[in-house]
Biopython code that builds the backbone (N, CA, C, O; Angstrom):
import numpy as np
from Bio.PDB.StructureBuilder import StructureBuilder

atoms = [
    (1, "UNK", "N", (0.839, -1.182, 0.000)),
    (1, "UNK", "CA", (0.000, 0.000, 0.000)),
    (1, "UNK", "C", (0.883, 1.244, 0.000)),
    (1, "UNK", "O", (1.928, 1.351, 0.642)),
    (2, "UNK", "N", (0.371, 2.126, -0.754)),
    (2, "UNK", "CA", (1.231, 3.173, -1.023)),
    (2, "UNK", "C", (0.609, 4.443, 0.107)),
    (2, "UNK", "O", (-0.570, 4.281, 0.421)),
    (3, "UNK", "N", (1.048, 5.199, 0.484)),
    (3, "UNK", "CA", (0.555, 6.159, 1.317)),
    (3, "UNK", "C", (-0.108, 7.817, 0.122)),
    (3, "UNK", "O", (-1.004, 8.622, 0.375)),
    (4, "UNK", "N", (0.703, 7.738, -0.955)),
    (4, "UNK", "CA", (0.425, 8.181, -1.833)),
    (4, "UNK", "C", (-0.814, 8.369, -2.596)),
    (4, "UNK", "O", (-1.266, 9.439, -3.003)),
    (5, "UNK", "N", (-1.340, 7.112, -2.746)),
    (5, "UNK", "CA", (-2.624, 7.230, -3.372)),
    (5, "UNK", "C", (-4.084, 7.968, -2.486)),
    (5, "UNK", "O", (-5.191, 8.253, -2.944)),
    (6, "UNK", "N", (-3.724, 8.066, -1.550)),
    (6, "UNK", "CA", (-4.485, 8.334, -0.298)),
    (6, "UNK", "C", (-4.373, 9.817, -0.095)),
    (6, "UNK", "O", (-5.151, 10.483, 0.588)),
    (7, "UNK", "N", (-3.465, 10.213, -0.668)),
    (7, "UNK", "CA", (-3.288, 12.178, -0.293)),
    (7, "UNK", "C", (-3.377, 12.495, -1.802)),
    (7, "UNK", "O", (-2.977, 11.880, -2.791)),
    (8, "UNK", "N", (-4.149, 13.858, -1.619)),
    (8, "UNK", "CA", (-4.766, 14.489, -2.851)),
    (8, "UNK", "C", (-4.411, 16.136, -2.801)),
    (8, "UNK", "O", (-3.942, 16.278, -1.672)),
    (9, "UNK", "N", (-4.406, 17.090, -3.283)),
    (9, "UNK", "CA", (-4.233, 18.314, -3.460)),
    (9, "UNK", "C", (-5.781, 19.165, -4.177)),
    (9, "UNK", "O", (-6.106, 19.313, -5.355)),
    (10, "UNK", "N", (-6.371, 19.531, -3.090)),
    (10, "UNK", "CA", (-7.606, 19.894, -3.561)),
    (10, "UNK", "C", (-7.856, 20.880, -4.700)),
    (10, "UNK", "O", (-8.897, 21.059, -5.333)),
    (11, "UNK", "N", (-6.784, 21.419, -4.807)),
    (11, "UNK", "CA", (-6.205, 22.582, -5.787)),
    (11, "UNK", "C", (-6.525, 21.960, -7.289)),
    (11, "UNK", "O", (-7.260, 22.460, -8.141)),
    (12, "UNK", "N", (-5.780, 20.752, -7.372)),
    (12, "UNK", "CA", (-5.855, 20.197, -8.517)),
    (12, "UNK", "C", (-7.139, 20.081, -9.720)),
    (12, "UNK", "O", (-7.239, 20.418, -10.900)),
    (13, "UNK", "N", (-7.928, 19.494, -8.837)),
    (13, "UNK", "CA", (-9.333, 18.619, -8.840)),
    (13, "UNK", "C", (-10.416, 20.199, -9.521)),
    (13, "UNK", "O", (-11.302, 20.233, -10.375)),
    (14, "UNK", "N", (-9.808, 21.290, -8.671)),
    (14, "UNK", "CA", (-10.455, 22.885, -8.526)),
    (14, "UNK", "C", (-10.408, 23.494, -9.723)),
    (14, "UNK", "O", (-11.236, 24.302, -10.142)),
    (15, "UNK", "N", (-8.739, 22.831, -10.683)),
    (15, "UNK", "CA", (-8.118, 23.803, -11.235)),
    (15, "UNK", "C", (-8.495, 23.174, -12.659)),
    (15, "UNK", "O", (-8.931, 23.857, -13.586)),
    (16, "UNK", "N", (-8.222, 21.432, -12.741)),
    (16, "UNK", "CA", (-8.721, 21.256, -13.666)),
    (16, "UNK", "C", (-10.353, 21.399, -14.392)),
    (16, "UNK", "O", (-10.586, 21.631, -15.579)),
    (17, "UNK", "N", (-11.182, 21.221, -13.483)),
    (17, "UNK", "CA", (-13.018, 21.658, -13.279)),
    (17, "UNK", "C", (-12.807, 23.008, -14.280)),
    (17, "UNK", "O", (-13.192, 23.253, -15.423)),
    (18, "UNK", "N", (-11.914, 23.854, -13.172)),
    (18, "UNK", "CA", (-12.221, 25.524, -13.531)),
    (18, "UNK", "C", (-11.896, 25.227, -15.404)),
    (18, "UNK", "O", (-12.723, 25.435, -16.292)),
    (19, "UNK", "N", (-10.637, 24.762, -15.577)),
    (19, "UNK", "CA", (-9.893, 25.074, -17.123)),
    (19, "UNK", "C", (-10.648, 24.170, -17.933)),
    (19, "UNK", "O", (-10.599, 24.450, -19.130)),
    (20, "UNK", "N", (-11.563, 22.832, -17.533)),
    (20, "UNK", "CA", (-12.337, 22.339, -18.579)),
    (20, "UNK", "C", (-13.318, 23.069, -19.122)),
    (20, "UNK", "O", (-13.633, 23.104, -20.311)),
    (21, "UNK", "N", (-13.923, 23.811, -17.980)),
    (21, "UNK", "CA", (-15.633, 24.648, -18.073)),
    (21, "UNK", "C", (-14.617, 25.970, -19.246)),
    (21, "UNK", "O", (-15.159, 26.094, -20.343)),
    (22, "UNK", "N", (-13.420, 26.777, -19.070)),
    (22, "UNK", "CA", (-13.099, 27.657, -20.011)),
    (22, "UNK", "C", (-12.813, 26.994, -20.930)),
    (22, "UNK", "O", (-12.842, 27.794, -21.865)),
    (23, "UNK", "N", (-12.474, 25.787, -21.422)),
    (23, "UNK", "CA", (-11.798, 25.064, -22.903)),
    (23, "UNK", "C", (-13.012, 24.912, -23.574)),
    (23, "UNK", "O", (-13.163, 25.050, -24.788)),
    (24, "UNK", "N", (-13.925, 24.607, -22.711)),
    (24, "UNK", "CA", (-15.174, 23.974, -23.100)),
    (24, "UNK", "C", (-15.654, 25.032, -24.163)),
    (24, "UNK", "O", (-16.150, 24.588, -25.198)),
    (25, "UNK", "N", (-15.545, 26.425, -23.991)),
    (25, "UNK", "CA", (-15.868, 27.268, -24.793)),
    (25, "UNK", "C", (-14.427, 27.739, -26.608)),
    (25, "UNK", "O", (-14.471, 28.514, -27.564)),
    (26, "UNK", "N", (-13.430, 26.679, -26.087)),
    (26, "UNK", "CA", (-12.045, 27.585, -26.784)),
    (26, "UNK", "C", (-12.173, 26.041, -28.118)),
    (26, "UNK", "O", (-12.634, 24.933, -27.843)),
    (27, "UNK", "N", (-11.622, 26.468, -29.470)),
    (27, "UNK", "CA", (-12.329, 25.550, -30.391)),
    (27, "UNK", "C", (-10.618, 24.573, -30.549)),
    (27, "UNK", "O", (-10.546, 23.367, -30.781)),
    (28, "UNK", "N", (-9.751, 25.256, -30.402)),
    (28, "UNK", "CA", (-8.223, 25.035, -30.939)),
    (28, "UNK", "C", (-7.239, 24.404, -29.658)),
    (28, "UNK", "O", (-6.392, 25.135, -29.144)),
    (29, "UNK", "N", (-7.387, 23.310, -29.302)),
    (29, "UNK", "CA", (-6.608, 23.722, -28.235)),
    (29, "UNK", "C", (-6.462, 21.883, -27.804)),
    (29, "UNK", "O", (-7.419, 21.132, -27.616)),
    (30, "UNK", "N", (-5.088, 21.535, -27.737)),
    (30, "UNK", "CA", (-4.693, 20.199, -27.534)),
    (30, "UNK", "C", (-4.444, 19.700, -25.415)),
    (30, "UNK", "O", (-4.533, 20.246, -24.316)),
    (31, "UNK", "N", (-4.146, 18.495, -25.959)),
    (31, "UNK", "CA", (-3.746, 18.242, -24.515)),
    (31, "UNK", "C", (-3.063, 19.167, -24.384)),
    (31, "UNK", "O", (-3.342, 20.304, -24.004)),
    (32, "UNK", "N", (-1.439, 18.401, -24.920)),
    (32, "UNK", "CA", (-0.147, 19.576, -24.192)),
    (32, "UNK", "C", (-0.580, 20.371, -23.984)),
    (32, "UNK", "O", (-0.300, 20.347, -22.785)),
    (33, "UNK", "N", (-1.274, 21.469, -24.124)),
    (33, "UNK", "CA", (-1.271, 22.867, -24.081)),
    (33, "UNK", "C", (-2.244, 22.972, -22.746)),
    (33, "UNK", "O", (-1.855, 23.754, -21.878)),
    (34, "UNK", "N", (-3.328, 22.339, -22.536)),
    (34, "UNK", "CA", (-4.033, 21.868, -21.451)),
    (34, "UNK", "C", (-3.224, 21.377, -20.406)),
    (34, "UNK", "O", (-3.447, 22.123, -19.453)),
    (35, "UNK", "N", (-2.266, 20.377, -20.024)),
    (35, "UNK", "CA", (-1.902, 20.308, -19.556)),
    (35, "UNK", "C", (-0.267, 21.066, -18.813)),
    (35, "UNK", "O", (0.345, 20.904, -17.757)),
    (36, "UNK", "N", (-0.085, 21.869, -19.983)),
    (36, "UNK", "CA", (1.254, 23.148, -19.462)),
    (36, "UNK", "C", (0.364, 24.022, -18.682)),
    (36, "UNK", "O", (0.744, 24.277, -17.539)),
    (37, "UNK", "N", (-0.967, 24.628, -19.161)),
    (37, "UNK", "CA", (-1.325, 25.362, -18.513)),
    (37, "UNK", "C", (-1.896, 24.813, -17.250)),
    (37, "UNK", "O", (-1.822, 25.575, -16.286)),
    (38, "UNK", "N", (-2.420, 23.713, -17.063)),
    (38, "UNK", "CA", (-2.484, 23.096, -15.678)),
    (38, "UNK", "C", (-1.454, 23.080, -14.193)),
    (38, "UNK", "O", (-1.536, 23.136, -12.966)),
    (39, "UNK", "N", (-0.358, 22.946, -15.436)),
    (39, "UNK", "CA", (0.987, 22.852, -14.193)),
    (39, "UNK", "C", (1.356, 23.854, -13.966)),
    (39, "UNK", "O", (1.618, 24.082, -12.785)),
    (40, "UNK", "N", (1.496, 24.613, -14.669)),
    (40, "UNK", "CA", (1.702, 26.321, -14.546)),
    (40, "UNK", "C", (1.095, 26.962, -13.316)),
    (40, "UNK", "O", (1.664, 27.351, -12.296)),
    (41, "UNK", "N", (-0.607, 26.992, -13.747)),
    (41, "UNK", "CA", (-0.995, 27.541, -12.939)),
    (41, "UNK", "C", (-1.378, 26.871, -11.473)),
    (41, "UNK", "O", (-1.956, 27.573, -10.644)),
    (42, "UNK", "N", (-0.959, 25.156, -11.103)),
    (42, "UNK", "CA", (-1.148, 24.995, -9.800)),
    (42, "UNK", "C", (0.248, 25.248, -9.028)),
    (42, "UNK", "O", (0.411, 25.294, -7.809)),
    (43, "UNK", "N", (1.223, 25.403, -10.058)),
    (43, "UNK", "CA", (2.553, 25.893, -9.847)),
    (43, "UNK", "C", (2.629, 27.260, -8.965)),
    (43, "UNK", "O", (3.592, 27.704, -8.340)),
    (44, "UNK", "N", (1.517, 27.710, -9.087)),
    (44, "UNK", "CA", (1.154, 29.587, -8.421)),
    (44, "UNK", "C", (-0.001, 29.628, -7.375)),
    (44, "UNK", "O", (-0.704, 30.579, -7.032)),
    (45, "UNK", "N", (0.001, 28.275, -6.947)),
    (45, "UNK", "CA", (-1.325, 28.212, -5.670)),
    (45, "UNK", "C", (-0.558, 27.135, -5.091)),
    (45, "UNK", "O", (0.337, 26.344, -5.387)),
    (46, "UNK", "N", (-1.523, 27.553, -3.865)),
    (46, "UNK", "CA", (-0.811, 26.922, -2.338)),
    (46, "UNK", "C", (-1.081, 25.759, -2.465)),
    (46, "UNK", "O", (-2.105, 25.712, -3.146)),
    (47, "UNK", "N", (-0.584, 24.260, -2.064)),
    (47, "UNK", "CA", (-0.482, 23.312, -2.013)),
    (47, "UNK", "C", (-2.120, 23.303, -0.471)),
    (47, "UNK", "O", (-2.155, 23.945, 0.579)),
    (48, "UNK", "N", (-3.034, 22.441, -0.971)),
    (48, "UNK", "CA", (-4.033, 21.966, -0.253)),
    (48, "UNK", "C", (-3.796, 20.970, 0.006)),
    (48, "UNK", "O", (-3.293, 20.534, -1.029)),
    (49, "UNK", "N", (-3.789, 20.136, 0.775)),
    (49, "UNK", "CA", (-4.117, 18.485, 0.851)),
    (49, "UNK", "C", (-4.893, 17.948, 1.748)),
    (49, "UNK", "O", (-5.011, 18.249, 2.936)),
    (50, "UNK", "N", (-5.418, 17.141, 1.137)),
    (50, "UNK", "CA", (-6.508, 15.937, 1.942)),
    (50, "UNK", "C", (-6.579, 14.953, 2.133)),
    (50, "UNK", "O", (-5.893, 14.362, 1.299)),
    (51, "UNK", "N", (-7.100, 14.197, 2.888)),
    (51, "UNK", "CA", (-7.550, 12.907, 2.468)),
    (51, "UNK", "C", (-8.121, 12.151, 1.848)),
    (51, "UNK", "O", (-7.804, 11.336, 0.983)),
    (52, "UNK", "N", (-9.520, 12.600, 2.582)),
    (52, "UNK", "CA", (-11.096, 12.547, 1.528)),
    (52, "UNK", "C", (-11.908, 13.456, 1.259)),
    (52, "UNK", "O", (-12.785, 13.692, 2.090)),
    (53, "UNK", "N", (-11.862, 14.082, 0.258)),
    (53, "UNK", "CA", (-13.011, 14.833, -0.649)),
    (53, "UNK", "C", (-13.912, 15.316, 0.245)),
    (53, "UNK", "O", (-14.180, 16.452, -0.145)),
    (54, "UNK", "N", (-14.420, 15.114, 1.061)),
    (54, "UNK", "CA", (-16.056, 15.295, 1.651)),
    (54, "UNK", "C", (-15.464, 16.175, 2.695)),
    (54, "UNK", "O", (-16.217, 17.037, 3.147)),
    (55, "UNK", "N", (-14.377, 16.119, 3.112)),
    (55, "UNK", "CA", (-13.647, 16.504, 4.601)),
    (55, "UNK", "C", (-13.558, 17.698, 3.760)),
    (55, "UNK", "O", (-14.517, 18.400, 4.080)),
    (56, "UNK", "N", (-12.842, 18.304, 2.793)),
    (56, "UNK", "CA", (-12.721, 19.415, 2.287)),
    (56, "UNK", "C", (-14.036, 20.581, 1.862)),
    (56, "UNK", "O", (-14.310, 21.780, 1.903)),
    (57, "UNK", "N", (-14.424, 19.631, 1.562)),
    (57, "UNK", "CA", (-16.106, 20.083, 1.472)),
    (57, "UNK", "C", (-16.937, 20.728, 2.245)),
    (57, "UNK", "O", (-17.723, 21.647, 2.014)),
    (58, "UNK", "N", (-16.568, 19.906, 3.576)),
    (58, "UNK", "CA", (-17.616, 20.387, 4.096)),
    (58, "UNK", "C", (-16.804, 21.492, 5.295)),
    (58, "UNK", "O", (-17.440, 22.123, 6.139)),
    (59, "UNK", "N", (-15.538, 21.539, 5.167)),
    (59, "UNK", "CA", (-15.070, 22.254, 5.873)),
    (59, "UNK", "C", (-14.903, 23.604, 5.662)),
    (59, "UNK", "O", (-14.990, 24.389, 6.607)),
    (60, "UNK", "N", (-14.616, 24.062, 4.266)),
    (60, "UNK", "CA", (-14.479, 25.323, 3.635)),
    (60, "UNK", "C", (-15.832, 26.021, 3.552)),
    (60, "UNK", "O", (-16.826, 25.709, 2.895)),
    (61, "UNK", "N", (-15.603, 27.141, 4.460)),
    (61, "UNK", "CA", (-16.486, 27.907, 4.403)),
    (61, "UNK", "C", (-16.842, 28.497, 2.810)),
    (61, "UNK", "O", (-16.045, 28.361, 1.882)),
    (62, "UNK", "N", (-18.204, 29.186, 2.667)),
    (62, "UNK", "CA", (-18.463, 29.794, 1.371)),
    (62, "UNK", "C", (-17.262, 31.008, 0.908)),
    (62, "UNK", "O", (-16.676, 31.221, -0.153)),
    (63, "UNK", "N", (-17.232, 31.555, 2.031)),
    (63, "UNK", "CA", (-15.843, 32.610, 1.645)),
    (63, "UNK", "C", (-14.735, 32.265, 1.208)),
    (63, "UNK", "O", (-14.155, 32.847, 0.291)),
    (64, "UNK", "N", (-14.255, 31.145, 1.892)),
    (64, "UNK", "CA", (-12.754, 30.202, 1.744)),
    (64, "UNK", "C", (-13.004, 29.395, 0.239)),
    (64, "UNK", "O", (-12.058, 29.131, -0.503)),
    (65, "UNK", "N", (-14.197, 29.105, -0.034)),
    (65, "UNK", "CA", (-14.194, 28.669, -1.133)),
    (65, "UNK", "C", (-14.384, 29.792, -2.873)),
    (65, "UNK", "O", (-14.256, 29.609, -4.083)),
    (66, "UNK", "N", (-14.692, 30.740, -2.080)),
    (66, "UNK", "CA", (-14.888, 31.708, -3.158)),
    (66, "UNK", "C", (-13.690, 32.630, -3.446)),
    (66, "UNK", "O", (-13.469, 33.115, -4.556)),
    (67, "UNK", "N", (-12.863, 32.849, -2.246)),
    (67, "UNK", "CA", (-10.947, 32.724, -2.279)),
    (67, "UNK", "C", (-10.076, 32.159, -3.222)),
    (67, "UNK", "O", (-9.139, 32.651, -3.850)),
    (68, "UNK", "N", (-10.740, 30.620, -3.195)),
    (68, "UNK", "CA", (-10.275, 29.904, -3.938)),
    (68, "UNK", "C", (-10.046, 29.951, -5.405)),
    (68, "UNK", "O", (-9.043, 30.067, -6.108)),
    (69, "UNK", "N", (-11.680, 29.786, -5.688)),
    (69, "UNK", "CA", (-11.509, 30.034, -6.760)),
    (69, "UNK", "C", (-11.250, 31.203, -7.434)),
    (69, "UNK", "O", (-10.776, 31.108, -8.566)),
    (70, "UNK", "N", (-11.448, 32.197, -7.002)),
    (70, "UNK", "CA", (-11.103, 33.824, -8.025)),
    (70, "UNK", "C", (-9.349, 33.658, -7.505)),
    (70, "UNK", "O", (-8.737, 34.654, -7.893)),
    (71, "UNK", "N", (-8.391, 32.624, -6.712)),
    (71, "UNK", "CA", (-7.245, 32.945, -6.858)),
    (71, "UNK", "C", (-6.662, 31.536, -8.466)),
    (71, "UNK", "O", (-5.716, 31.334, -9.227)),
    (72, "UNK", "N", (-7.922, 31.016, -8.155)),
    (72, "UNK", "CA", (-8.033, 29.914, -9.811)),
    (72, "UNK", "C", (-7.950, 30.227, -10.937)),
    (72, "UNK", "O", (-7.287, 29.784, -11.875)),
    (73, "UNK", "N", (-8.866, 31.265, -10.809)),
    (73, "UNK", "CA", (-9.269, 31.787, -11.990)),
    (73, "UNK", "C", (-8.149, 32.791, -12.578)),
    (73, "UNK", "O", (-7.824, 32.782, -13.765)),
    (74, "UNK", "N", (-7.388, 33.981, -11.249)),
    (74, "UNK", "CA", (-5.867, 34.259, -11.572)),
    (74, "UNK", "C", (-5.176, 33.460, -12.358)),
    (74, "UNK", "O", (-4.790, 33.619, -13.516)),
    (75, "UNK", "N", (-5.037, 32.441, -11.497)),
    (75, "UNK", "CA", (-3.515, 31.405, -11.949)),
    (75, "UNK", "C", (-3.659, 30.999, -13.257)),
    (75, "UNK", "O", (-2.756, 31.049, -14.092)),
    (76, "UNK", "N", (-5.180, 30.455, -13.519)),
    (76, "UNK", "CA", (-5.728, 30.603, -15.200)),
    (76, "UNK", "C", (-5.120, 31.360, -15.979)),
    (76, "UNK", "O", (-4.146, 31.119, -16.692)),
    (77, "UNK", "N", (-5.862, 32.545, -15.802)),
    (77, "UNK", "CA", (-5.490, 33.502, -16.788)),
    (77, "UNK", "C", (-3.986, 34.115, -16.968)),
    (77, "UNK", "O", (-3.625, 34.660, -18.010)),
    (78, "UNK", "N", (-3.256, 33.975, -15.957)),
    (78, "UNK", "CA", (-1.996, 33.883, -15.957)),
    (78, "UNK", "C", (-1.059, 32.705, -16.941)),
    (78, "UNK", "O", (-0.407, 32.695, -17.985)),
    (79, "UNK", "N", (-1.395, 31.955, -16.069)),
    (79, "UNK", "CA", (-0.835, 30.393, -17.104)),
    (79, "UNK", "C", (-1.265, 30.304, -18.370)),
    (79, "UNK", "O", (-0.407, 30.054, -19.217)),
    (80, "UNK", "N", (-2.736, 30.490, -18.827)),
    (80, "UNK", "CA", (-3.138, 30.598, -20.649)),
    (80, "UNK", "C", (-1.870, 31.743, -20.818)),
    (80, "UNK", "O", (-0.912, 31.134, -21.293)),
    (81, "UNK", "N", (-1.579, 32.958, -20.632)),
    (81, "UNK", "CA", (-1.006, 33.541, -20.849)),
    (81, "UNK", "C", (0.083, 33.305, -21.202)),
    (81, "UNK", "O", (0.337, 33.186, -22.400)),
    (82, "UNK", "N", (0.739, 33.213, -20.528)),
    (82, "UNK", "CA", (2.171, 32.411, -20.556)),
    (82, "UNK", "C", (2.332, 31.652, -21.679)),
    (82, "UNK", "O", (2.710, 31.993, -22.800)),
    (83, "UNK", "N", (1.862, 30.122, -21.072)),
    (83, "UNK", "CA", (1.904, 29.360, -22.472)),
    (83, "UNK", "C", (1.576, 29.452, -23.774)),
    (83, "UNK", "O", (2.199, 28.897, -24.679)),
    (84, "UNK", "N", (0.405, 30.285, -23.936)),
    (84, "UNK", "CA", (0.562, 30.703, -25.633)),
    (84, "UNK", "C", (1.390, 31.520, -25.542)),
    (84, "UNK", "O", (1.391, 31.674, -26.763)),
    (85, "UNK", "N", (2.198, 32.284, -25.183)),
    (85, "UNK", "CA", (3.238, 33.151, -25.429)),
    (85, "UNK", "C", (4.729, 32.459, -25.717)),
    (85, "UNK", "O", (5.577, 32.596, -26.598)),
    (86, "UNK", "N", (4.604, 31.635, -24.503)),
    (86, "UNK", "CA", (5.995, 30.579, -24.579)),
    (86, "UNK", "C", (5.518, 29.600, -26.019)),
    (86, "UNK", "O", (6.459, 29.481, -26.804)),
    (87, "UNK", "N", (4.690, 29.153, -26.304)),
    (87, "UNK", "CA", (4.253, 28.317, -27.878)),
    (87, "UNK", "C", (4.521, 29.077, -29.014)),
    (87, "UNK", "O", (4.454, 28.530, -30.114)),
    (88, "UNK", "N", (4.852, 30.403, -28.904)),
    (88, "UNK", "CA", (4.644, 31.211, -30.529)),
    (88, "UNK", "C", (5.890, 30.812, -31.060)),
    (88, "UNK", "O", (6.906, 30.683, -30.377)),
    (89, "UNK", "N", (5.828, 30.656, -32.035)),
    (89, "UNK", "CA", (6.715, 30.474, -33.296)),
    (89, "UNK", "C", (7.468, 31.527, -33.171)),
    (89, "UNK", "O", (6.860, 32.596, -33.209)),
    (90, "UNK", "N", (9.232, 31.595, -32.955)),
    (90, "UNK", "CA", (10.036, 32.558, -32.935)),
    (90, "UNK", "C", (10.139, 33.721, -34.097)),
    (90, "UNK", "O", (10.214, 33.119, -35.169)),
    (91, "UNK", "N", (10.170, 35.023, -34.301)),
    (91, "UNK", "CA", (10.228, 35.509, -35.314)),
    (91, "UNK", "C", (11.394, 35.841, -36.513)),
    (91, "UNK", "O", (11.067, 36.424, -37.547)),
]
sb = StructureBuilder()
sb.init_structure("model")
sb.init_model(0)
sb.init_chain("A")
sb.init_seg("    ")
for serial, (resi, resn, name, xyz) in enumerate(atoms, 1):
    if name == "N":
        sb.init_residue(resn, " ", resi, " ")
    sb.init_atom(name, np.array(xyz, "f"), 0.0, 1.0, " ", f" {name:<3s}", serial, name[0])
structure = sb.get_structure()
């Protein structure tokens, strides 16, 4: 048994949700590029961890959770940033 599989980063779970619901609207756009901007931007938020899902849930207040995400939605728009910038074709 690994101790590993058992700890989670609630951040993650937050960040990918948030960047599917924006892709969901974007027509051009591959894994890689999905996933740079994933690492990027949990790269710029605080490390959460848990155990189980429900414990996080029910513990975060509405404020703590609305923290959250508008610092998500930053790291988003930060990280899209970035990475299409770091992707352009040199001139």
């Amino acid at each position: 048994m690994s101790i590993g599989e058992n700890i989670h980063n609630y951040y993650e779970k937050m960040v990918t949700d948030a960047l599917a619901e924006r892709i969901a609207k974007e027509e051009d756009v591959d894994s890689e590029f999905l996933e740079d901007v994933a690492c990027v931007a949990l790269n710029h938020l605080p490390p959460r961890y848990y155990r189980h899902e429900i414990d996080m849930a029910f513990y975060l207040s509405p404020t703590e959770h609305k923290e959250m995400s508008d610092k998500i939605s930053k790291a988003l728009d930060d990280a899209i940033k970035y990475v299409k910038k770091s992707k352009r074709a040199p001139d």
